[in-house]
N, C-alpha and C positions, 0 to 999 in steps of 0.2 A: 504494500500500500504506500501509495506517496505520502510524505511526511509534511506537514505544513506547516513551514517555519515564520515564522514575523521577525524577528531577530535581527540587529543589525540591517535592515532595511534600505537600501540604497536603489532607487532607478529613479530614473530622469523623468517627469511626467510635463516636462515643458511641453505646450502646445495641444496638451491631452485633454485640458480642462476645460469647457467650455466657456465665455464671459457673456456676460449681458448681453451683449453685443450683439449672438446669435438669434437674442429674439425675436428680431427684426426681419429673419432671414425666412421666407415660406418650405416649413421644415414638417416632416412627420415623425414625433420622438415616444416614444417609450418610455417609460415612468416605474422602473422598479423599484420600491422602497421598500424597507426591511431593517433589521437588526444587523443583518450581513456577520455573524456569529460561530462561525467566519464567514467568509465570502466561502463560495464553492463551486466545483461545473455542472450541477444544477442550476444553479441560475444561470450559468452560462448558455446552457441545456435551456431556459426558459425566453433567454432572452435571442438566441439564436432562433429558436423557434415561431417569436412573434416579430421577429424582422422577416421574414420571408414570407409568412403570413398575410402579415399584414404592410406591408411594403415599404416597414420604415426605413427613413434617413440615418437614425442612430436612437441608442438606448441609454437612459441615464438612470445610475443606480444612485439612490438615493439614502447614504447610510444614516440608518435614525440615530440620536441621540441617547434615546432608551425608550422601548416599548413598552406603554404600561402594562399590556396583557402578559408580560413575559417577566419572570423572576431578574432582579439585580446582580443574585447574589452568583451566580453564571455567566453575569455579564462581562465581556473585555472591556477595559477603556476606550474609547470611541475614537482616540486616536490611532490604534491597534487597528480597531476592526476597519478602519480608512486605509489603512497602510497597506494591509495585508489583502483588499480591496481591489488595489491600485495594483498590487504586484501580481495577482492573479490574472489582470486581463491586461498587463503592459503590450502586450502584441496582437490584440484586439481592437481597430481603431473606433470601430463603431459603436463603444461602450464605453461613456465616461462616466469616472465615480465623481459624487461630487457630494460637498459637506454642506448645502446651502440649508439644510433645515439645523444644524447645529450652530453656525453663526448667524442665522435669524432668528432663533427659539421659536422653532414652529415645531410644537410639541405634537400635532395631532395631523395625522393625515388631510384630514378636510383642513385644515390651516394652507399645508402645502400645495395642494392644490389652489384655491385661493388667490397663493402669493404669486405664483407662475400664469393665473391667467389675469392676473393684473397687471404683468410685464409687457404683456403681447396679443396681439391680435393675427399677428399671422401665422406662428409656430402652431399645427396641432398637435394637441398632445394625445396619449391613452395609456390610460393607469394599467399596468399588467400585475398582476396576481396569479401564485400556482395554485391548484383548485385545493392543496391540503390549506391555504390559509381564506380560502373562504369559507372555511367553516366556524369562524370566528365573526366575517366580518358583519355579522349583527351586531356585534359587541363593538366595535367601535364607535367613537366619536361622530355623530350624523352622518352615517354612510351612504347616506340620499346624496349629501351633497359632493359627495365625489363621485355619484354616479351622473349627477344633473350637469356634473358643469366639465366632465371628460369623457369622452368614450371609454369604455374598458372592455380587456380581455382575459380571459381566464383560460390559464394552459395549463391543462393535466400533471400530474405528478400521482407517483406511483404509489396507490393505497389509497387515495384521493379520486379515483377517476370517476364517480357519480355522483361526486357532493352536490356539483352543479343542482343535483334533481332536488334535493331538498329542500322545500316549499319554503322554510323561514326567511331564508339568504336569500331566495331570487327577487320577490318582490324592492328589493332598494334596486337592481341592477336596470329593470327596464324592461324592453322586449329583447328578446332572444334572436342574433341575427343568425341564420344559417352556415355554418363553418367553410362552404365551399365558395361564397358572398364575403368572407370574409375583410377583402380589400375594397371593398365598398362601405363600410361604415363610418369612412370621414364624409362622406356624406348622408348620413343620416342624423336625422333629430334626435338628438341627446332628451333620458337617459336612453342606450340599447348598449349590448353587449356580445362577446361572439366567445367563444367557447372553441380554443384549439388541442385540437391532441396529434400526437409524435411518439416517435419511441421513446418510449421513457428510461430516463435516467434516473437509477434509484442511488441516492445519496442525499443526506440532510445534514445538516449544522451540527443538529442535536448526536447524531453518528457520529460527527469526525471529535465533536470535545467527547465524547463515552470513549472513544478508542486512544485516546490521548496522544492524537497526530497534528495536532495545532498546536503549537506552542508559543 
């Protein structure tokens, strides 16, 4: 098993990070936010999956601050799990990590969302989620309004692949767009959502700190 080190961390991320600047620019981006506990190639797995899908420009991992649905006392320092982040997808260029909800204090998803579509009018964005964390997101902070004000997708992960069905969670997401349609929901009226699956890649966060290969 690969071993994942953070330790003495060194690469060059010049140029990797996105500025303001781009959200000016008519973009279709990707919105993975998470704990990133560590970063892992399931997300990579997740987010390779909804660029092809759905025909994005690039994908932005969003490392949170701290999840309130998730224990502290597991948690890495947020500087770590940025680091370590960054070094996972160095040779990746359509995936930037970036800390903007830590130097804004935008503690809650719907915040984040929010603050990004107040920068821009012409970036579209769509929140992606693997479908093992929509079984939570009723529990979040008004999950209406991340479904109101971005398109979203939802990509299977392994052990997860029917949560979609589960009557609680769907109603915040919207209509249901058909998965072969799927590059047609930047034209559609928000909320709607589309539901991707792929071969799945089995690996979680929670696995790599149980086996004690994150260090």
């Amino acid at each position: 098993m690969t071993k994942y080190v953070t330790k003495d961390l060194k690469v060059n991320f010049k140029n990797r990070i996105p500025v303001f600047y781009s959200y000016s620019r008519k973009r279709k981006i990707g919105v993975l936010g998470g704990s990133f506990n560590p970063a892992h190639y399931g997300h990579i797995h997740i987010s390779n999956t909804a660029l092809i899908n759905l025909g994005l420009d690039e994908i932005w991992w969003l490392v949170a601050p701290q999840n309130r649905l998730k224990s502290s006392l597991d948690m890495e320092n947020f500087d770590k799990r940025l680091s370590y982040a960054r070094l996972l997808i160095k040779n990746i260029s359509y995936i930037k990590v970036l800390d903007i909800e830590q130097k804004n204090q935008l503690y809650a998803s719907y915040k984040t969302v929010n603050f990004l579509n107040q920068r821009t009018r012409k970036v579209k964005f769509i929140w992606l989620m693997g479908s093992d964390i929509l079984d939570n997101f009723n529990k979040w902070l008004y999950p209406n309004i991340i479904a109101q004000n971005f398109h979203v997708a939802v990509i299977s992960r392994p052990g997860f692949i029917n949560s979609f069905l589960n009557t609680s969670r769907i109603p915040y997401l919207g209509q249901k767009l058909k998965t072969h349609k799927s590059r047609t929901i930047f034209h559609k009226k928000k909320p709607i959502w589309v539901f991707l699956k792929n071969k799945l890649l089995s690996v979680s966060s929670s696995e790599i700190r149980k086996s004690k290969t994150y260090t």
